[in-house]
C-alpha positions in Angstrom: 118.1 97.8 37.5 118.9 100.1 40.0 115.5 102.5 39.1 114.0 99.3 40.1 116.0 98.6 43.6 115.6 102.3 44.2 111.6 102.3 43.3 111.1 98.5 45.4 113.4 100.3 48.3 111.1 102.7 48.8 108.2 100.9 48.4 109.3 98.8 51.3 109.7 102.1 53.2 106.4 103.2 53.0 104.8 99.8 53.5 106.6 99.9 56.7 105.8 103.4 57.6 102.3 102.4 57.2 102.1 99.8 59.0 103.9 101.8 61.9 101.2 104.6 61.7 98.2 102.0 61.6 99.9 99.9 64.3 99.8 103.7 66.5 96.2 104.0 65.6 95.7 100.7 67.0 97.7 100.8 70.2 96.8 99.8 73.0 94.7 96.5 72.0 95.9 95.4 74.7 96.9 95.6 78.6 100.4 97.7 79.5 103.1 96.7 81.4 104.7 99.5 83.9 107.4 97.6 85.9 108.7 99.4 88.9 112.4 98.5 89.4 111.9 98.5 93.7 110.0 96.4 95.9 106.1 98.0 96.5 105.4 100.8 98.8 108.7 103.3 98.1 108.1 106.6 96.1 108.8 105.2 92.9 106.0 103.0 93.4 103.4 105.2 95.0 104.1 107.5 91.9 103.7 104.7 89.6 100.5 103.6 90.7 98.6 107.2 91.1 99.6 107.9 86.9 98.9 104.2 86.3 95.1 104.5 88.0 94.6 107.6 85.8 96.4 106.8 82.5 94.6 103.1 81.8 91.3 105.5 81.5 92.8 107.8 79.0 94.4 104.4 77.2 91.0 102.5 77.4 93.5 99.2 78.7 94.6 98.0 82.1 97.9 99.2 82.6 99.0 97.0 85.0 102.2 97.8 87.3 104.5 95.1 88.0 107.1 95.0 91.1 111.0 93.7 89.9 112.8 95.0 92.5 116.6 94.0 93.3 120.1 95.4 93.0 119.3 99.0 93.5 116.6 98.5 90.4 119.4 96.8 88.0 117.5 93.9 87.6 114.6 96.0 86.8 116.5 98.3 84.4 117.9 95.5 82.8 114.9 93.4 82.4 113.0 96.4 80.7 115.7 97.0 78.0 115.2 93.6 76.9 111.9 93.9 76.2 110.4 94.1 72.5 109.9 97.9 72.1 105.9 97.5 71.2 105.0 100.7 73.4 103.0 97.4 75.8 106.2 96.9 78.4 107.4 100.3 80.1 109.3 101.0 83.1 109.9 103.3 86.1 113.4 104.9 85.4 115.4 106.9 88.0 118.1 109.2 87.5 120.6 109.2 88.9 120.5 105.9 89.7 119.6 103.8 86.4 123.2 105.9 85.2 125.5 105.5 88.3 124.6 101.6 87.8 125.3 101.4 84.3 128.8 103.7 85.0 129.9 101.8 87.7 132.1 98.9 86.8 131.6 96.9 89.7 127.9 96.7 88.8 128.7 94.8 86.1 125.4 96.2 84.1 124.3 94.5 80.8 122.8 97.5 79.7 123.6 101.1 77.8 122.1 104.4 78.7 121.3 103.9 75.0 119.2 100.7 75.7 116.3 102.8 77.1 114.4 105.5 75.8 113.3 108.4 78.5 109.6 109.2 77.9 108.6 111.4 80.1 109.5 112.4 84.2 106.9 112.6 86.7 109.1 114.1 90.0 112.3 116.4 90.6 112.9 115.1 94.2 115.6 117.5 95.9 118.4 116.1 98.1 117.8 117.9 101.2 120.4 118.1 104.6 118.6 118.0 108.3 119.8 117.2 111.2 118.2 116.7 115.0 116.7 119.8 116.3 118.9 119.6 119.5 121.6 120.1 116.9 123.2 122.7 114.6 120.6 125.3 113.7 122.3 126.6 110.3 124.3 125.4 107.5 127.2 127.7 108.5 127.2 126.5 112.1 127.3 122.9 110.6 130.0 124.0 107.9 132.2 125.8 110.6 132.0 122.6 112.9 133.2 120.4 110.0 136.1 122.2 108.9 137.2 122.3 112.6 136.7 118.2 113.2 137.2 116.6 109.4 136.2 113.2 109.6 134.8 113.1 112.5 130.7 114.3 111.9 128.8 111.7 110.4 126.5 111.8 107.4 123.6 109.1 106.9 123.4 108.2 102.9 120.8 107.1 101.4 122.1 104.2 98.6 125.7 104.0 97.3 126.4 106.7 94.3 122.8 107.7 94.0 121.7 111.1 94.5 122.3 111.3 98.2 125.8 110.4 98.2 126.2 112.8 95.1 124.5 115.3 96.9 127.3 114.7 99.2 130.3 114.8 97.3 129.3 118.0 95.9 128.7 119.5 99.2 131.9 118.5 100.6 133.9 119.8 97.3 131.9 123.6 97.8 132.3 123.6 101.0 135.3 122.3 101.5 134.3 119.8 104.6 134.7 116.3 104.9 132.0 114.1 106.8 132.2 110.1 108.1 129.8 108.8 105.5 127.3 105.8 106.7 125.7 104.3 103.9 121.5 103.0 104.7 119.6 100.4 102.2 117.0 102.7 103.0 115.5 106.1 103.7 113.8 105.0 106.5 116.6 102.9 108.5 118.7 106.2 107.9 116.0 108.3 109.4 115.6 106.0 112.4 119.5 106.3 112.5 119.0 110.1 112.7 116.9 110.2 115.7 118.3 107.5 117.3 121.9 109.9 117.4 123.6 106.8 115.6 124.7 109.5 112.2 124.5 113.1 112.8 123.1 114.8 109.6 121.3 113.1 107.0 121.2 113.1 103.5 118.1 112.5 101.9 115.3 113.6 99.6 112.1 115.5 100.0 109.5 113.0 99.8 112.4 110.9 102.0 112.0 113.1 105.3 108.8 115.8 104.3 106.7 113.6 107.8 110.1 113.8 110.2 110.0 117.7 109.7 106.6 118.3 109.3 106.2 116.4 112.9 109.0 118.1 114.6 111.4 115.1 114.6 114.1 117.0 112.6 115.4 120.5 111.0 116.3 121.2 107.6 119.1 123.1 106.9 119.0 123.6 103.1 117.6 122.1 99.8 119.9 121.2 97.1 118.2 123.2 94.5 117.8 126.4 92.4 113.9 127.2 93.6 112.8 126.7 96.9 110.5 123.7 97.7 106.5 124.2 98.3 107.0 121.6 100.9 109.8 123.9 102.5 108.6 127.3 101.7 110.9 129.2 104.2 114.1 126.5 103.3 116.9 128.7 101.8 118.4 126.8 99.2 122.0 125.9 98.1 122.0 128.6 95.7 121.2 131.2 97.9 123.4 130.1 100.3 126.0 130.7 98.3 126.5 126.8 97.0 125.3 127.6 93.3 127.3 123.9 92.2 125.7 122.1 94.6 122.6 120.4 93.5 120.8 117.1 93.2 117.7 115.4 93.1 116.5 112.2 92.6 114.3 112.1 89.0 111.6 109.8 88.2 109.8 109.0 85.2 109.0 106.8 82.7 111.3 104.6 80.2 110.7 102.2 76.9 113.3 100.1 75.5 114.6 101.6 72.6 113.7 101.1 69.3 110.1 102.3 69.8 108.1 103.6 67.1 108.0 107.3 66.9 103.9 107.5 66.7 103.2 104.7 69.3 106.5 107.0 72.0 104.4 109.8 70.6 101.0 108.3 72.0 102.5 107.1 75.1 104.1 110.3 76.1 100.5 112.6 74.8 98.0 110.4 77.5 100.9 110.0 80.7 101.6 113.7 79.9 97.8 114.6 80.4 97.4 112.0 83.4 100.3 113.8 85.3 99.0 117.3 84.6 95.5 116.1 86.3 94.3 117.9 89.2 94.1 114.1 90.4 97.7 113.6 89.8 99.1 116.7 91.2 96.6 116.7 94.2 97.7 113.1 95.4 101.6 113.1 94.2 101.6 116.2 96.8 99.5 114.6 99.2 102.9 111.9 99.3 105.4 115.0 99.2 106.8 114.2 95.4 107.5 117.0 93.8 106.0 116.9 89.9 108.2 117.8 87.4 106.8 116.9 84.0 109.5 117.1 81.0 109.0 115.2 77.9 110.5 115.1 74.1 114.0 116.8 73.7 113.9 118.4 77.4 113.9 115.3 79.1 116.4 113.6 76.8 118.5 116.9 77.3 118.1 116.1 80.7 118.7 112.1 81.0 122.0 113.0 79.6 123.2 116.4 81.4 122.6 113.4 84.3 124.3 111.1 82.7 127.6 113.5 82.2 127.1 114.6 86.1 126.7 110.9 87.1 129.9 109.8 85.1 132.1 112.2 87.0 131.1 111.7 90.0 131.6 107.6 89.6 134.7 108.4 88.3 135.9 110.5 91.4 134.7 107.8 94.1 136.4 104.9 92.2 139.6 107.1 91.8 139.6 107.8 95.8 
């Protein structure tokens, strides 16, 4: 009896493992879903719809991107880790955002980290400082200003505990300083803030502010990463500025619900991977100041949750203060 169970047991496993593999071959037989969890025209979208444009040729099927914006992309986020996980509905996934929204009680989210699988990322988008060029000329002039008026220079922040305000906190902890925080729905109201003298230094990424400083309008004082930026060749960063703790980025990419088939996640990742590494890709993701960073398999899951452990901390410390 049990030889049987045992022999009828795994039968059943590899009728289902073949039917996985020949549903892989199959896929796509049909169009692909790529919601974008923010209203159209943003980075997340722009990026969305150069690999889209370039991946539905390597796929042979529309793959169609779909706006859902609302709640800081919750509504997105939660919509896609309903979804059957078929390998036709994907999603635009941002860290850390997706995480601070799943980690923040008051957000109230429906949905586990767990819920969605990370495929692959497309951009590493640095959290950057400037201010107006009539202003401080050097992170140390700005530092030494702070620490003499506490409270009293104000920081534009892009979002509520997203990477800007993270960006931030980390700052303020290395350095020691504490800033009057104003928060914008935007990157652009909190730009127009910036020149308009309503904040004093802004927080915000590179693809955020790359036009403002290429035209003039504002100076960088540092990038909050290890590497210096190709848009800000001669931008000293955090690091070497002697801020090694101090770094953030927002990070885009592409999600699944979970649950996916390992052959079809497989396929999926292989054609987006080869889309992003196209000269077309790189040449027009640059052209809108996103920075490509492509990580797939174990390095961007190592990844989605080193940002899930940074987010969680951070969430914690602002809901303890």
């Amino acid at each position: 009896m049990k030889r049987k169970l045992f022999w009828g047991a795994l039968g059943l496993l590899g009728l289902f493992l073949f039917i996985t593999a020949a549903g892989a071959q199959d896929y796509p037989n049909k169009p692909i879903t790529l919601q974008v969890p923010y209203p159209p025209g943003g980075s997340t979208d722009v990026g969305a719809r150069i690999v889209a444009a370039i991946a539905e040729k390597m796929f042979g099927q529309p793959v169609v991107v779909m706006n859902k914006g609302g709640a800081g992309g919750q509504l997105g986020w939660t919509e896609l880790s309903k979804q059957k996980p078929d390998g036709y509905y994907l999603g635009m996934i941002s860290m850390p955002h997706m995480l601070t929204a799943i980690l923040d009680p008051e957000r109230k989210s429906t949905f586990k980290a767990e819920d969605i699988t990370p495929i692959i990322s497309q951009a590493l988008d640095p959290t950057t400082i400037s201010v107006r060029p009539d202003s401080w000329k050097t992170m140390k002039e700005l530092i030494d200003d702070a620490k003499k008026r506490p409270g009293q220079i104000s920081a534009g922040i892009v979002g509520y505990l997203q990477d800007d305000e993270i960006g931030y906190l980390q700052f303020a902890e290395g350095a020691g300083v504490q800033l009057r925080l104003v928060y914008f729905d935007g990157a652009a109201p909190a730009i127009t803030a910036l020149l308009g003298k309503h904040v004093d230094v802004l927080f915000c990424t590179v693809g955020d502010n790359y036009n403002q400083w290429k035209a003039g309008k504002i100076r960088m004082l540092t990038i909050m990463d290890k590497e210096r930026s190709k848009f800000y060749p001669d931008l000293q960063t955090t690091a070497e500025l002697g801020y090694p703790t101090i770094l953030s980025a927002a990070t885009r990419g592409i999600g699944a619900p979970k649950g996916i088939p390992q052959p079809i996640l497989k396929k999926i990742e292989d054609v987006f991977k080869k889309a992003m590494e196209s000269k077309d890709h790189l040449d027009k993701l640059e052209g809108a100041a996103q920075p490509v960073k492509i990580m797939t398999g174990e390095e961007f899951n190592k990844y989605y949750w080193d940002s899930f452990n940074v987010a969680k901390k951070w969430v914690e410390y602002v809901r303890k203060k």
